[in-house]
C-alpha positions as CSV (number, residue, x, y, z in Angstrom):
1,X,21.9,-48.6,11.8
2,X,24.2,-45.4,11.7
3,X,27.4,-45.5,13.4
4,X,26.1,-43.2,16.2
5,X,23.2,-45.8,17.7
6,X,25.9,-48.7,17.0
7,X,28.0,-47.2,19.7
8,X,25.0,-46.3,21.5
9,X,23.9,-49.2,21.6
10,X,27.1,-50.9,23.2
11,X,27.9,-48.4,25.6
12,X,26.0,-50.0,28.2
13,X,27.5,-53.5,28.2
14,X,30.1,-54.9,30.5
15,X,33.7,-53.3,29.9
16,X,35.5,-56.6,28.8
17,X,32.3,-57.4,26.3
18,X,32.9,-53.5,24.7
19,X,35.2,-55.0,22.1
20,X,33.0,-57.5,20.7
21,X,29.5,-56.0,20.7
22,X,31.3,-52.7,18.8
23,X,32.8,-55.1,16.7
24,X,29.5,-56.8,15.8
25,X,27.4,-53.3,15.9
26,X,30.0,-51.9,13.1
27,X,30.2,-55.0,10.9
28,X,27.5,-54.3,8.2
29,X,29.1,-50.9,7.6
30,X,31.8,-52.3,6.8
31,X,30.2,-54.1,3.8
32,X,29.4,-51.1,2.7
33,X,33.6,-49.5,2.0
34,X,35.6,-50.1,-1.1
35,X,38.2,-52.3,0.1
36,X,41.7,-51.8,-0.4
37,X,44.9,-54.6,-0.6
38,X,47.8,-53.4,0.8
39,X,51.0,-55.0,2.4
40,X,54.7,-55.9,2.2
41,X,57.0,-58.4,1.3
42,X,60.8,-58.9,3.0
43,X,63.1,-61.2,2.6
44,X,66.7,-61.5,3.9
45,X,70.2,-63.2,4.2
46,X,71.4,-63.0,7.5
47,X,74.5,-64.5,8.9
48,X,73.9,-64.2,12.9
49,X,77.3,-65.1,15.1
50,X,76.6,-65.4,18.9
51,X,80.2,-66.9,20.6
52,X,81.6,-69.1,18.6
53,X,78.6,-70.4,17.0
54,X,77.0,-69.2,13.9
55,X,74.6,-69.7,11.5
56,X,72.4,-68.5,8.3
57,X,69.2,-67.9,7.4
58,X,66.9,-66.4,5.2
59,X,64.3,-64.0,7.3
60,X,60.8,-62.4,6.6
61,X,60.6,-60.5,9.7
62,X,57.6,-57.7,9.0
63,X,56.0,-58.9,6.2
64,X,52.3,-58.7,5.9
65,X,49.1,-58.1,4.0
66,X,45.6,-56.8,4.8
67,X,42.5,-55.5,3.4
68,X,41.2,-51.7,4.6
69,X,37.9,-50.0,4.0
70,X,36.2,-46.1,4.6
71,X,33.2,-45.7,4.3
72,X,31.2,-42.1,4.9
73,X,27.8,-42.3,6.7
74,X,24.7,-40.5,7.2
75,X,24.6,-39.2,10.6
76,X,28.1,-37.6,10.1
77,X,31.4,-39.0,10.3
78,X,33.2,-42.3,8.7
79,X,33.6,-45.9,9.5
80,X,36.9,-47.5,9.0
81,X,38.0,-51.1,9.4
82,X,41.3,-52.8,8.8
83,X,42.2,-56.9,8.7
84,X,46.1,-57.0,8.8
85,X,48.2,-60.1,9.5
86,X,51.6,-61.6,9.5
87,X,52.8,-63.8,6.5
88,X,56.6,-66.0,6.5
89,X,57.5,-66.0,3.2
90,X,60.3,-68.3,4.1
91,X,57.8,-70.8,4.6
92,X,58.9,-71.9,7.9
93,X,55.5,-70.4,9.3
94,X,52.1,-70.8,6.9
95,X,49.9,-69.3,10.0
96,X,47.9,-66.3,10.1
97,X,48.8,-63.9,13.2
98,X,46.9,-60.9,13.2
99,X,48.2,-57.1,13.4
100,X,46.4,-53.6,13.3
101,X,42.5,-55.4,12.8
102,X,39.6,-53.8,14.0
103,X,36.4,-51.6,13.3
104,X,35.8,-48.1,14.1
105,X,34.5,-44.4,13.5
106,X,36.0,-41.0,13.7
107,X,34.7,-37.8,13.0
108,X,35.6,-34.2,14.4
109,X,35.4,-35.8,17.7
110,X,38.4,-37.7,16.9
111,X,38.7,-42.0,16.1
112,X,37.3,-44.9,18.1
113,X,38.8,-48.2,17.2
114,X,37.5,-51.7,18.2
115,X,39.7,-54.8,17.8
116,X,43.5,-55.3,18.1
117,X,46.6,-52.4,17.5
118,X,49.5,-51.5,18.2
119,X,49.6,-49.3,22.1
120,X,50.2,-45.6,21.7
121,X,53.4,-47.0,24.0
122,X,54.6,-48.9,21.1
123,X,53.4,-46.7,18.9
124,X,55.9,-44.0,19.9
125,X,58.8,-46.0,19.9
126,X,58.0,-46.5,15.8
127,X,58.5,-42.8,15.6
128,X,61.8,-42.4,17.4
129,X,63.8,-45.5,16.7
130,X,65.2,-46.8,13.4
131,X,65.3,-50.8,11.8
132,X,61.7,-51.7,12.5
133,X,61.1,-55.5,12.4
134,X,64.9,-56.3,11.5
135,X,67.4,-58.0,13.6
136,X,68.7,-54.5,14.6
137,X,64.6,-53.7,16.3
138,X,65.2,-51.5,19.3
139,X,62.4,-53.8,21.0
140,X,65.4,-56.3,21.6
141,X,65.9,-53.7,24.9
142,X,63.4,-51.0,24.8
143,X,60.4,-52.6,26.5
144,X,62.2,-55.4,27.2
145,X,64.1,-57.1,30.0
146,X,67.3,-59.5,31.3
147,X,66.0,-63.0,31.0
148,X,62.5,-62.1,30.2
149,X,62.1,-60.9,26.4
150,X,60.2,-58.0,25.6
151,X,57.4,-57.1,28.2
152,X,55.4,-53.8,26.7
153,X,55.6,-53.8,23.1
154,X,52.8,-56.9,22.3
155,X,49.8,-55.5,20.2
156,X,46.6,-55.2,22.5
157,X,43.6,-57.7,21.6
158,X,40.1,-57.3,22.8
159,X,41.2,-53.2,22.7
160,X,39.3,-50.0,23.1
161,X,41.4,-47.5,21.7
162,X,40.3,-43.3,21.2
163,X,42.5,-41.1,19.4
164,X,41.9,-37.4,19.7
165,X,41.6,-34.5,16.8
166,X,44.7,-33.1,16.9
167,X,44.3,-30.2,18.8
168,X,46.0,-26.6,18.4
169,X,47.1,-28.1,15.0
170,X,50.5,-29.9,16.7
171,X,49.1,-31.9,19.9
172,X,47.3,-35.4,19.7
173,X,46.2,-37.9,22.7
174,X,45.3,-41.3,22.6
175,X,43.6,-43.7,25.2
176,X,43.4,-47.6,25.0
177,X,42.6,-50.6,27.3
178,X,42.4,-53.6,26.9
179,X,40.2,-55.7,29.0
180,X,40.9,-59.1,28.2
181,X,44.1,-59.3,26.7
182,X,45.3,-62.6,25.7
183,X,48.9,-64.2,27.2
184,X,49.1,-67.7,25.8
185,X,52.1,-68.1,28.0
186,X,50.1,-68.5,31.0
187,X,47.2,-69.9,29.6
188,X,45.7,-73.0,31.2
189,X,42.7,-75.5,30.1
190,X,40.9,-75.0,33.1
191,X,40.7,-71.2,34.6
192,X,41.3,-67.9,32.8
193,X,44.8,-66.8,34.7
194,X,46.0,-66.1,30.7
195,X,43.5,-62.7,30.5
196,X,45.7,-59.5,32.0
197,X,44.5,-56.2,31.4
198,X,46.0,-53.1,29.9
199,X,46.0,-49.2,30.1
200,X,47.8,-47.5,27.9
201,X,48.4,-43.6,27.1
202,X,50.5,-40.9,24.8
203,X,50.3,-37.6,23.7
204,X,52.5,-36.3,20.9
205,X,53.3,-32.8,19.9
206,X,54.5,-32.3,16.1
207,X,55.7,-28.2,15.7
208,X,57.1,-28.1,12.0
209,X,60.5,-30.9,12.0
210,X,60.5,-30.9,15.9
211,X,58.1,-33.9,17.2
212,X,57.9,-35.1,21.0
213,X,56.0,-37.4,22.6
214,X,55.6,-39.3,26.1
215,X,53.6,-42.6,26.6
216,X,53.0,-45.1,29.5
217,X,51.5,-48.5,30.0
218,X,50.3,-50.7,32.7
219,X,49.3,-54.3,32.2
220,X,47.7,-56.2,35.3
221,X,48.6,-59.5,35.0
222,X,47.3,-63.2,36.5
223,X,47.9,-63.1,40.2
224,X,47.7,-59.3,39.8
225,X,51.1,-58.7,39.4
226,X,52.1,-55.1,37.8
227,X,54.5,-54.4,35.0
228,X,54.6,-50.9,34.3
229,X,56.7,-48.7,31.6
230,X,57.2,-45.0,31.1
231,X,58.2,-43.9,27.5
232,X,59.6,-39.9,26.8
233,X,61.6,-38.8,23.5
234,X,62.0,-36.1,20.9
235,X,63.2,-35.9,17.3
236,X,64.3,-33.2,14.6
237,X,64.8,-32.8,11.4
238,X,67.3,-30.4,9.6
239,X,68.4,-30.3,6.2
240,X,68.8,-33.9,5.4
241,X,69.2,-35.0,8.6
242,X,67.5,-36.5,11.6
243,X,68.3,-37.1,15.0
244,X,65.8,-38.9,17.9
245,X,66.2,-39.6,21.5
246,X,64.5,-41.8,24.2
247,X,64.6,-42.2,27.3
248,X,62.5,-45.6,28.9
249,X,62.1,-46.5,32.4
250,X,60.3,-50.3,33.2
251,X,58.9,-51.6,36.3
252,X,58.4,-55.1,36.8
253,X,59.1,-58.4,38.4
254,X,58.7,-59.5,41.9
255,X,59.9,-57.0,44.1
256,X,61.3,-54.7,41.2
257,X,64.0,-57.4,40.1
258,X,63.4,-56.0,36.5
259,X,63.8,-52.7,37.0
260,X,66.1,-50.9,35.1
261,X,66.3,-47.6,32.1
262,X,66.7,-47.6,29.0
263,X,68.4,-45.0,26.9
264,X,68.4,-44.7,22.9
265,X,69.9,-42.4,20.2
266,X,69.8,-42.4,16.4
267,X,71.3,-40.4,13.4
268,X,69.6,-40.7,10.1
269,X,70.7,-39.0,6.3
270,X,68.7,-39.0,3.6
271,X,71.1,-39.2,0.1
272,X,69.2,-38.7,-3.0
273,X,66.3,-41.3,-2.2
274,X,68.6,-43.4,-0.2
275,X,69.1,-43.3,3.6
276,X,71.4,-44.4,6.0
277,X,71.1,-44.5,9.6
278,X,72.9,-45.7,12.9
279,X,71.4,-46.0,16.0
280,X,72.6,-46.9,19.4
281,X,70.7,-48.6,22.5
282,X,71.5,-48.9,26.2
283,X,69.9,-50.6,29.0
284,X,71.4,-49.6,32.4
285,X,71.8,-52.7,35.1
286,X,68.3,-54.1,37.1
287,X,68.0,-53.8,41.0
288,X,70.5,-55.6,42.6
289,X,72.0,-57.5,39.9
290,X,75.5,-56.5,39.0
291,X,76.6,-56.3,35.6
292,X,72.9,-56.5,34.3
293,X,73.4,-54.4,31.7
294,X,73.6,-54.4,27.8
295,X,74.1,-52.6,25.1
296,X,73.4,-52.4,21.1
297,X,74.7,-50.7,17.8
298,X,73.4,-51.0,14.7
299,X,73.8,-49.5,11.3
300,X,71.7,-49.6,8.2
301,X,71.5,-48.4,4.4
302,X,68.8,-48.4,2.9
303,X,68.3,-47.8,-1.1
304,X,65.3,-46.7,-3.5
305,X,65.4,-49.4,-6.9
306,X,61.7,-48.0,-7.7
307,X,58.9,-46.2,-5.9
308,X,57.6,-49.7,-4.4
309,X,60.8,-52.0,-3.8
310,X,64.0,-50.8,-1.9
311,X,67.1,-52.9,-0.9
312,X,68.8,-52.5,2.6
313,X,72.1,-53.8,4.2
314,X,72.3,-53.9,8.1
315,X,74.7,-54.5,10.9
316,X,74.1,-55.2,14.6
317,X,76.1,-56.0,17.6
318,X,74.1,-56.7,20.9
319,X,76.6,-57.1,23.8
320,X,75.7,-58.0,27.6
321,X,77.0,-57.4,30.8
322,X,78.3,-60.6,32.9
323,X,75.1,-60.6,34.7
324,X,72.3,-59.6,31.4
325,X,70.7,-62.1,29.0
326,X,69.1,-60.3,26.7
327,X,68.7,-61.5,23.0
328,X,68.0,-60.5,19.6
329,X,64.7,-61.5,19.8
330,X,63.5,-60.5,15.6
331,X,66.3,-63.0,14.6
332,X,65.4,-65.9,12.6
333,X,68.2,-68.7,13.3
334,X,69.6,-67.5,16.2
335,X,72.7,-69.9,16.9
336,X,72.2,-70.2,20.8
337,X,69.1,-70.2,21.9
338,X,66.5,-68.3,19.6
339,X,66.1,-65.9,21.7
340,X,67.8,-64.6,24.8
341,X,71.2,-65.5,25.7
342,X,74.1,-64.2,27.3
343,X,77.1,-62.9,25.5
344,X,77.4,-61.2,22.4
345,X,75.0,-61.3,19.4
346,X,76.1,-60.0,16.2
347,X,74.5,-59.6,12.9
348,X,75.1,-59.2,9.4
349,X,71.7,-59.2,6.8
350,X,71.1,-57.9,3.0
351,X,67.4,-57.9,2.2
352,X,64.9,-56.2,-0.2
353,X,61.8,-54.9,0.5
354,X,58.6,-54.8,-1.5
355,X,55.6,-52.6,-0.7
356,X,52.0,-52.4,-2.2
């Protein structure tokens, strides 16, 4: 079967089966690619202080491996798949928790992916904030809110996602929703009040070192409830330098308790192969609730030992308002709570990383 009559072929089932039947369509093609291993390995010492308690551990936070495949086919075109999924190296965790899996085509018509990814809403953050999946992530108040965690930056499962061509050679869209998305936080044994849906949209523009993008999502949740977030930024190179802004505003909560903006800045130099990088984060106050507010700096250096393995140092401090509770929620061994919590959180890690 060519990749055209698999989609065909699915088009005219129910929206929340779409995931599964292009799934199953595109599965023999995948047999056909020459796979590819790919992943990375971190590990960390971090020393996390929150009051006057403290503690140490060692951290894995965004290491994984996977297994990638292209293949061309006949009627035009390529299918692609991708199985991706978190590993603890520490050892505190031996599960499997899958990332970026799924099956899909793309052509001059642009990419159609089946599965579970990353949102084009988290997907811009990635390109205009620094310390990815480090105790220093922006996602501990981008997306995020007082008391609740982070709300918009969970990978979508059970996905439809299309990416165009880019278009005019700088501008690129992308679509996904989610149908059945799973919350396990809700989840019951008898009814299926754990499956929200969720929209979500961007469109990036890339002109030589200047890139901008804007994004938004909506998730519908059990009980219909909304929570809704609106994403805009830019970034520029020059010389050796970078520098990225972003500007977030989140609805949610009953009656708009959780609504609040978000504001983030970052300053990067690249030294030889080295780079170092600071970054601050703001989240203004939420309707009616004094004092709501919080704020984050971090800094970062990060060195090249060969082309695959790099070592980085980082420091964070996460402070809150009398009335916030946010948390660094990508800490391992957290000394409050291990997770949110009032006060002040800081950080100090030194880590290596290991890509292949």
């Amino acid at each position: 079967m060519t990749a055209a009559a698999a989609v065909h072929a699915v088009c005219r089932r129910p929206r929340r089966e779409l995931s599964a039947w292009l799934l199953l369509a595109l599965w023999p093609l995948a047999g056909q690619a020459d796979p590819i291993v790919y992943g990375s390995a971190r590990a960390a010492l971090q020393l996390a202080q929150q009051q006057d308690a403290a503690a140490t551990s060692v951290a894995s936070g965004g290491s994984f491996i996977g297994i990638k495949g292209i293949e061309d086919i006949s009627s035009g075109g390529r299918a692609l798949w991708r199985l991706e999924s978190a590993v603890d190296i520490s050892g505190e965790d031996a599960g499997l928790h899958w990332r970026d899996s799924y099956l899909g085509v793309e052509g001059g018509y642009g990419q159609l992916l089946a599965g579970t990814v990353e949102t084009p809403y988290s997907k811009l953050r990635d390109k205009l904030t620094l310390f990815a999946d480090s105790g220093a992530d922006s996602r501990n108040l981008l997306g995020a809110a007082s008391g609740a965690g982070n709300l918009l930056d969970e990978r979508a499962r059970n996905m439809l996602q299309y990416q165009s061509p880019r278009l005019l050679d700088m501008l690129t869209g992308s679509v996904l929703y989610a149908g059945g998305n799973h919350d396990a936080s809700t989840a019951n044994a008898g009814g299926d009040d754990h499956r929200y849906e969720l929209t979500s949209a961007s469109l990036q523009l890339r002109l030589g070192p200047v890139f901008g993008g804007a994004a938004w999502q909506r998730q519908l949740l059990p009980g219909r409830a909304e929570q809704r977030g609106a994403r805009l930024g830019a970034s520029v190179r020059f010389a050796l330098n970078s520098i990225g802004v972003c500007y977030e505003k989140l609805w949610a909560g009953t009656a708009g308790v959780l609504d609040h903006s978000t504001y983030a800045l970052h300053y990067s130099r690249s030294v030889g192969d080295d780079v170092f990088g600071v970054q601050w984060l703001a989240a203004g106050e939420q309707r009616g609730q004094r004092d709501s507010g919080a704020w984050q700096l971090a800094a970062g250096y990060t060195w090249r030992l060969s082309p695959a393995l790099a070592g980085q140092l980082l420091w964070s401090r996460l402070v809150n308002g009398r009335g916030a509770n946010y948390g660094n929620l990508f800490l391992d061994g957290d000394p409050a709570s291990g997770g949110a919590g009032s006060g002040t959180v800081s950080l100090l890690s030194a880590g290596m990383q290991l890509d292949f």
